[in-house]
N, C-alpha and C positions, 0 to 999 in steps of 0.2 A: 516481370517477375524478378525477385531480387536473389544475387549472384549468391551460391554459395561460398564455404569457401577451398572446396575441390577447384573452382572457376575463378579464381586469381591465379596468375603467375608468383612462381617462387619470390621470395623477396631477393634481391639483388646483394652481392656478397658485403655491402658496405649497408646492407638494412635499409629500415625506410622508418619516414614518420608521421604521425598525422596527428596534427594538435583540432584538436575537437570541443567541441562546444560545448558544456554538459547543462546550459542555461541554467536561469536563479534557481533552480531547489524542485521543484515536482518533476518526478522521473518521468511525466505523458508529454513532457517537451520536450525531449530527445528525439532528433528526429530521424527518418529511415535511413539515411546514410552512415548517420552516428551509430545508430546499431550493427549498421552491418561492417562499419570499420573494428568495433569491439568483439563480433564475431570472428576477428580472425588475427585479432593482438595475438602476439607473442610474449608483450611486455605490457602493460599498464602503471602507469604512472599517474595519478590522478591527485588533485586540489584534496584534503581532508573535506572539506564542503560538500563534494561531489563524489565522493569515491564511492559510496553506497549507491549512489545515482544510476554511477555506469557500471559496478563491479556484477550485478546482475544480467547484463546481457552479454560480459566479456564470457570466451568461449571454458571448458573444464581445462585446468592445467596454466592457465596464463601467470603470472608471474606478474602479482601486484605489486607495487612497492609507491607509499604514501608520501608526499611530502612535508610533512608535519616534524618540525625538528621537537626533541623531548624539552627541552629549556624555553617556557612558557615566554623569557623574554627575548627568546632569539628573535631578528630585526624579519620585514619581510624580505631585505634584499640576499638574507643568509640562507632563509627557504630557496626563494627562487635560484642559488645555487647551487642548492644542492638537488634541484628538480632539473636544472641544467645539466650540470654533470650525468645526475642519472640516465638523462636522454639521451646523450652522446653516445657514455659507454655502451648503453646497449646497443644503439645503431650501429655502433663501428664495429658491433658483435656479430653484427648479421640480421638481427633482429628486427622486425615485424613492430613500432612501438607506436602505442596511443597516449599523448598526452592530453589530458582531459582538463580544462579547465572552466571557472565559474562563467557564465554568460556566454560571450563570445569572444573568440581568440582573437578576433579581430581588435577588440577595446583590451585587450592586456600587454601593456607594457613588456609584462618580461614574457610571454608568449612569441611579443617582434623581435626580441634580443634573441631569444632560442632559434628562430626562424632564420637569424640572420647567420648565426653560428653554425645549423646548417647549411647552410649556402658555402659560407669559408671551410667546411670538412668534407664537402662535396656529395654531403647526402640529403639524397631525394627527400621529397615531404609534400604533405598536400595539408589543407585548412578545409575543416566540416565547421561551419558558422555554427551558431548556437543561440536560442534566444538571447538577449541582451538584458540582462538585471532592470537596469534602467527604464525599459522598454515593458518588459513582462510581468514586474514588480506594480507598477502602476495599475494596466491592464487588470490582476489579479485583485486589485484595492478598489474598483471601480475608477478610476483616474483616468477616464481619457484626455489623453497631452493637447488636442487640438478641438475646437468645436469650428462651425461654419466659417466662421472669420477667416480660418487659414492661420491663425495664430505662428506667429515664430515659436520654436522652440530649443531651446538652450539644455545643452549637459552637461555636470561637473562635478569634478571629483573635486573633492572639499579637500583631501588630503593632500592630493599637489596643487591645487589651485592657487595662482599670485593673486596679489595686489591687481592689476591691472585686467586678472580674468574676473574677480569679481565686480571691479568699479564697472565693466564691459555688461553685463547682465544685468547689476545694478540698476543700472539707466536706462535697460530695454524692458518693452511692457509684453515683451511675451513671455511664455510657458517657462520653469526652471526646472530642471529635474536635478535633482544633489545627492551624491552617492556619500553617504555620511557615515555616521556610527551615533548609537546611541548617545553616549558620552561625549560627543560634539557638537549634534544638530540643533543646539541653542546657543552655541557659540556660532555656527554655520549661519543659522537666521539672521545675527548682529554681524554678520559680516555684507548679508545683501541690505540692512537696513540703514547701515553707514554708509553702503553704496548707490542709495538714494533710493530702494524698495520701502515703501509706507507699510507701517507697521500692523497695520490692519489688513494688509492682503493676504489672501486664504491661503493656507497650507496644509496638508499631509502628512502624516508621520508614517510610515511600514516599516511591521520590523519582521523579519521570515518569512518577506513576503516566498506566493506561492507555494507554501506549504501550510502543512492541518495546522501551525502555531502560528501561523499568521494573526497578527492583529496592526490593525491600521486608526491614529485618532486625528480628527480635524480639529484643527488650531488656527493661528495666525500667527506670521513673523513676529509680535512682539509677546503673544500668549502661550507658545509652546511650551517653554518650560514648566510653565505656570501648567500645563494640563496636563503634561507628562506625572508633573509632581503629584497634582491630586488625583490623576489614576492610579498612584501609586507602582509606575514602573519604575523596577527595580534592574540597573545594568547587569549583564550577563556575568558571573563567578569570574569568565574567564577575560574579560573587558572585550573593547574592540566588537561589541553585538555591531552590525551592519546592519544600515539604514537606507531605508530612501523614501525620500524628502520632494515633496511636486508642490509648487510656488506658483500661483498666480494667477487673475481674475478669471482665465479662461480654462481653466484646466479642468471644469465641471467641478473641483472640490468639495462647492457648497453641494451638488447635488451627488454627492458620493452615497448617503444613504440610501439614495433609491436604484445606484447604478453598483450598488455592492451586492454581485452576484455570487463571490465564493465564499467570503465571511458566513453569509446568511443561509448558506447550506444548514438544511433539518439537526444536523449534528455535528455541525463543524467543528472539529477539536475532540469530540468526546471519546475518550478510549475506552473501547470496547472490549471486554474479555467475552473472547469465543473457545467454549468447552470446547476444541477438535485439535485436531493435527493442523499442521500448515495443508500437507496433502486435502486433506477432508472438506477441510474451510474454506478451500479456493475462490469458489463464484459468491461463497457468501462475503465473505474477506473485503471481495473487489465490489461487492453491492453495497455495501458500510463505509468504503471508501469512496463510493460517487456520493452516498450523503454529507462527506466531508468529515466522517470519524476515522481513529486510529485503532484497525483490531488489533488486538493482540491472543494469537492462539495458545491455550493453553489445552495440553492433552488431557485428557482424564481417565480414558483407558489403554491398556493396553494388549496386545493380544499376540495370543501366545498357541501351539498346536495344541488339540482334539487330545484328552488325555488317552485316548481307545484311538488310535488312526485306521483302526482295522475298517471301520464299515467309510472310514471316506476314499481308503483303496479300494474298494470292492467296487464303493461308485464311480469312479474315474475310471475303471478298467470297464463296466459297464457302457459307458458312457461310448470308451473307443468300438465295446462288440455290439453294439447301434440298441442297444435297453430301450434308452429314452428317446422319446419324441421330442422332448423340452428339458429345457435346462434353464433358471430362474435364478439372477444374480440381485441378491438386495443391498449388497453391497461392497464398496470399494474393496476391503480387506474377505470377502470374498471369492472377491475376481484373483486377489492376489494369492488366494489357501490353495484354489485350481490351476494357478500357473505352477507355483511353488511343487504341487504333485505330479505335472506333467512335466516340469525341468527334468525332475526326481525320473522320471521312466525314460525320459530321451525323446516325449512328445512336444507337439508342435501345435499351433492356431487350426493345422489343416485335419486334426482331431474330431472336430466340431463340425467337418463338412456331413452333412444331411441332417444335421440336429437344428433344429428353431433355439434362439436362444432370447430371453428376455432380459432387460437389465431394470431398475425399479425407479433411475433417475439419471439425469445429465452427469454426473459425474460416474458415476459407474456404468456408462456406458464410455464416456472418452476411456478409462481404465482396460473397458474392452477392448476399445479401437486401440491402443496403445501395444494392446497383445494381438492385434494381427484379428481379430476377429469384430464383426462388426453389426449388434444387433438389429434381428428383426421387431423385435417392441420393445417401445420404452412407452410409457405414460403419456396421452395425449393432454390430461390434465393433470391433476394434483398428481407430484414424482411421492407415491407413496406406496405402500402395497396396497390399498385399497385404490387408489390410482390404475398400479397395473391390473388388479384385478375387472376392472372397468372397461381394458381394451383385451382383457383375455378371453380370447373363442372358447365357446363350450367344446368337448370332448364328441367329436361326429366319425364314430364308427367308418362311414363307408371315405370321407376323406380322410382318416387320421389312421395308419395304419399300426402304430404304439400309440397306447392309452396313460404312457407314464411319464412322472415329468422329476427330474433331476434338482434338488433344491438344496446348495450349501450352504449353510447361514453360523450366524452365533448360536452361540449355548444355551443364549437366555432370550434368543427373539421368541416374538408372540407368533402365536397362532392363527394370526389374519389369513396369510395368506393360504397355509395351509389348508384350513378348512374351505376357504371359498375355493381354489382347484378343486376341491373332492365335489364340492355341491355345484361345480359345473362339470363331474364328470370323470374327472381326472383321478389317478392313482397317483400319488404323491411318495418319492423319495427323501424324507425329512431328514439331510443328514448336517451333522454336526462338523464344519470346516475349520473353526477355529472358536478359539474361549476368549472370551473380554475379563481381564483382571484391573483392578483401580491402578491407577498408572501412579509412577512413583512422585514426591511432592517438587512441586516448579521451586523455581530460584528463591533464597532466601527473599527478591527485594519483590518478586512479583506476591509471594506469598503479604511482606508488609502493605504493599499496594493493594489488595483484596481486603484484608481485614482492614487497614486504615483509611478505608476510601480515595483511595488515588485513583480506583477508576468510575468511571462517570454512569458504566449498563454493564450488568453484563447477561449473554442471549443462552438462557436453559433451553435443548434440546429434545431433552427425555432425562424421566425420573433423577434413571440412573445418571442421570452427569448432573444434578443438583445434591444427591450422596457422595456423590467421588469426588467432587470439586470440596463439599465441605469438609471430606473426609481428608484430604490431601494438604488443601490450604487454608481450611477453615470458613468460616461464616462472612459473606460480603459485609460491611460498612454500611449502616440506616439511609446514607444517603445515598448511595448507589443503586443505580432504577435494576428491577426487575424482570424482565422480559421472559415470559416461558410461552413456549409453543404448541399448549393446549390445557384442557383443566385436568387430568392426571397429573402432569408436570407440574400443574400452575399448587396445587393440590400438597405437593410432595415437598415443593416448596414453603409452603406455610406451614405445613408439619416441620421445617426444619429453621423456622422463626422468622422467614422473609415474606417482606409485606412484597403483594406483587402488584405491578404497575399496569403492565402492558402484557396482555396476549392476542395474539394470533387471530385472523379470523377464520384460519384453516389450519388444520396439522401442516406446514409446507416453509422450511427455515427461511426462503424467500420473504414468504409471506412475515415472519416474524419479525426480520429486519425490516421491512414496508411500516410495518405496525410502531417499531420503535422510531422509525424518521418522522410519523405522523405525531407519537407523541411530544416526540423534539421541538416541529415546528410547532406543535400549541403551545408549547412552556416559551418558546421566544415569542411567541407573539403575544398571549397575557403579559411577559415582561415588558413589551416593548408598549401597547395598551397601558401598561400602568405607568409606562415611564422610567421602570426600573432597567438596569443595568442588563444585557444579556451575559447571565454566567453559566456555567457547566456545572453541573450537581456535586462535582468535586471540587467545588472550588465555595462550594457553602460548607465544607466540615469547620470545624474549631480549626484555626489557626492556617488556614490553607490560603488565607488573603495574605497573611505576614510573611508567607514561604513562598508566593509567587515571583518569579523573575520574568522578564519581557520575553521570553522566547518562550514560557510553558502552552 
């Protein structure tokens, strides 16, 4: 079981530090130590590269500070002093500090200089490894560094490398791994070709690797450039894009096509606009991200109290002088109308002791659990109200000693559930918990990204969130797919001029995300059938090939 952090000792009056791993770029490579060092920072100090990485499992209150100087041409040896400094003063403060950098602290230069500077100021410090760029960047490209042979395998930073480390690899017929940058890795190649590597031996190019902008192209030392060019990659605005480069007969390169398992994800890359809250979106959010997309949640409603509160006091007072038999939550917001009224009186989770309580779906029942309370049914299948009506018991007089069931919802839900309690028996409290209003319009740039096709799907839920999404930010972009989650929605959308793509083969947002990876992988695979290029739907608008950079 892993330590809280009530279960550390105080930090030591001269502080403590731990340089941490935060690996190449996907946050599911952090590993369980790293989390639980970030769980109980006091200071955080992290890479610009990584900071989003780890700044999510650092604890509420920590005390981030970037190392990112503002003057684009400051050196990196001016960063790493001023991430030095930062580390110091805080330790000598007292302080609890995580420094976080890219890979592993073990291959970082000035992570050993920081290490050793603790040492001469006499404060403690530990090192949480971290996947190695080098190492995981490959891996993530389909590049395994070794096949049966046992292959040597060489690693080099391009940027300090001499003369004599490359004439050294040069001449050796194993594996090269080369931490480059965009903007050199064809200078990099004529470095190992001079050093006696033949010009036709296979290589690799990654650029972000391990993340959804990964893109990786096979070449050869004397063709790279030459491929880079006619793919038309473009260096990053801010220069200095970081690369990695894998050289040589054994590195499986030639069969990287067949052993590229995270490129080739149903949607890899594609940004997703999800009508919900971040809240709301959660399991869907992290389902779109195992196919390899980028959601991006956008609200569409919002919700606001009961304009009459009178009949939702009457039922929460109800509630506590034992009324109901049942109480029916269908959703998140509310679970949160019933907390919100029982803070309001001075009640508690243990309100609920003798009432059955059902919730409509995984997510609003965690909402329950979250409040101390912990449902007796949820949906054994479809999380839907016709779902829970499925595993809901009829009304039996001699077990069920109230016949009535407690139900808070929106303003504008249907009548599903409603009527099916009544027609198994049940007296139904239909009260009104909270109102849905169109929520106010997202960011100017997300709004330009919807109407200009900057995103690649985006997933309609119900009616109402393909009127409030166009009502807010206007009409998606012809090329942006359309996903809705049944033919009412599918319906409501072509009333409001959008051709639909993909739906659902059940009312269930699961199910609708399942349905959009399925359509994904058929568009890459006619692509790849024909021979064509695999692109993202957003990247067919007019002029979105001329505005690509190597990291999009």
């Amino acid at each position: 079981m892993s330590p809280t952090a009530s279960e550390y000792p105080a930090a030591p009056a001269t502080g403590h530090v731990t340089f941490l791993g935060a690996g190449p770029g996907d946050p599911g490579l952090l590993t369980l130590r790293a989390v639980e060092a970030l769980a109980i920072a006091d200071v955080l100090i992290a890479e610009p590269d990584v900071l989003e990485v780890v700044r999510t499992h650092a604890r509420e209150g920590v005390a981030v500070q970037g190392t990112a100087l503002p003057d684009a041409a400051a050196t990196d040896a001016a960063a790493a002093a001023v991430a030095a400094n930062l580390v110091m003063a805080s330790a000598r403060g007292g302080k609890r500090v995580v420094r976080a950098v890219t890979g592993d602290p073990g291959l970082d230069a000035n992570a050993a200089e920081e290490m050793l500077a603790c040492v001469s100021a006499g404060i403690p410090f530990e090192v949480v490894p971290g996947v190695a760029t080098a190492v995981g960047v490959p891996a993530y490209a389909g590049v395994p560094l070794r096949d049966g042979s046992g292959a040597d395998v060489r690693f080099v930073d391009a940027r300090t490398a001499s003369e004599r480390c490359w004439s050294e690899v040069g001449a050796s017929d194993g594996t090269v791994v080369v931490s480059t940058t965009l903007e050199t890795v064809a200078a990099a190649a004529g470095e190992l070709v001079s050093a006696g590597r033949k010009p036709d031996t296979p290589m690799t190019v990654t650029v972000a690797g391990t993340t959804t902008r990964q893109r990786t192209w096979n070449a050869t030392l004397g063709s790279v450039a030459q491929v880079l060019k006619q793919a038309k990659v473009l260096p990053s605005p801010e220069g200095h894009q970081p690369v990695i480069a894998v050289v040589g007969e054994r590195s499986s390169a030639a069969r990287r096509e067949e052993l590229s398992w995270f490129e080739s994800k149903p949607l890899f890359g594609w940004r997703v606009l999800v009508p919900r809250t971040k809240e709301q979106a959660a399991s869907l959010s992290d389902q779109l991200v195992s196919y390899g997309a980028v959601p991006h949640e956008v609200p569409t409603i919002a919700v606001e109290p009961p304009r009459t509160p009178q009949q939702m006091e009457r039922a929460v007072k109800g509630l506590v002088t034992g009324r109901y038999e049942w109480i029916a939550f269908t959703s998140v917001n509310a679970v949160k109308a019933v907390r919100e009224k029982f803070e309001e009186y001075g009640l508690d989770a243990r309100a609920f002791a003798g009432i059955k309580v059902a919730a409509v779906g995984e997510q609003t029942a965690k909402a329950l659990i979250a409040f101390g309370v912990k449902p007796d049914l949820v949906p054994s299948g479809e999380q839907s109200a016709a779902g829970l009506l499925e595993d809901w018991p009829p009304y039996d007089p001699v077990f069920d000693p109230i016949d009535r069931v407690f139900l808070p919802r929106a303003d504008i839900a249907t009548e599903t559930l409603v009527a099916g309690l009544i027609d198994l028996g049940w007296e139904v409290d239909d009260v009104t918990a909270y109102r849905t209003v169109r929520a106010s319009p997202p960011p100017a740039d997300t709004r330009e990204a919807i109407k200009g096709g900057g995103f690649d799907a985006v997933l309609f839920t119900s009616s109402s969130t393909v009127r409030n999404l166009v009502g807010i930010a206007g009409k998606p972009h012809n090329v942006t797919v359309i996903a809705c989650i049944g033919p009412a929605t599918a319906k409501t959308a072509e009333e409001h001029g959008l051709r639909v793509d993909v739906m659902a083969p059940e009312p269930s947002v699961h199910k609708l995300a399942e349905a959009l990876a399925e359509f994904g992988a058929s568009r890459r695979a006619a692509a790849l059938e024909a021979g064509d290029p695999v692109t993202r739907p957003s990247e067919r608008r007019p002029g979105a090939r001329r505005r690509r950079v190597a990291t999009q």
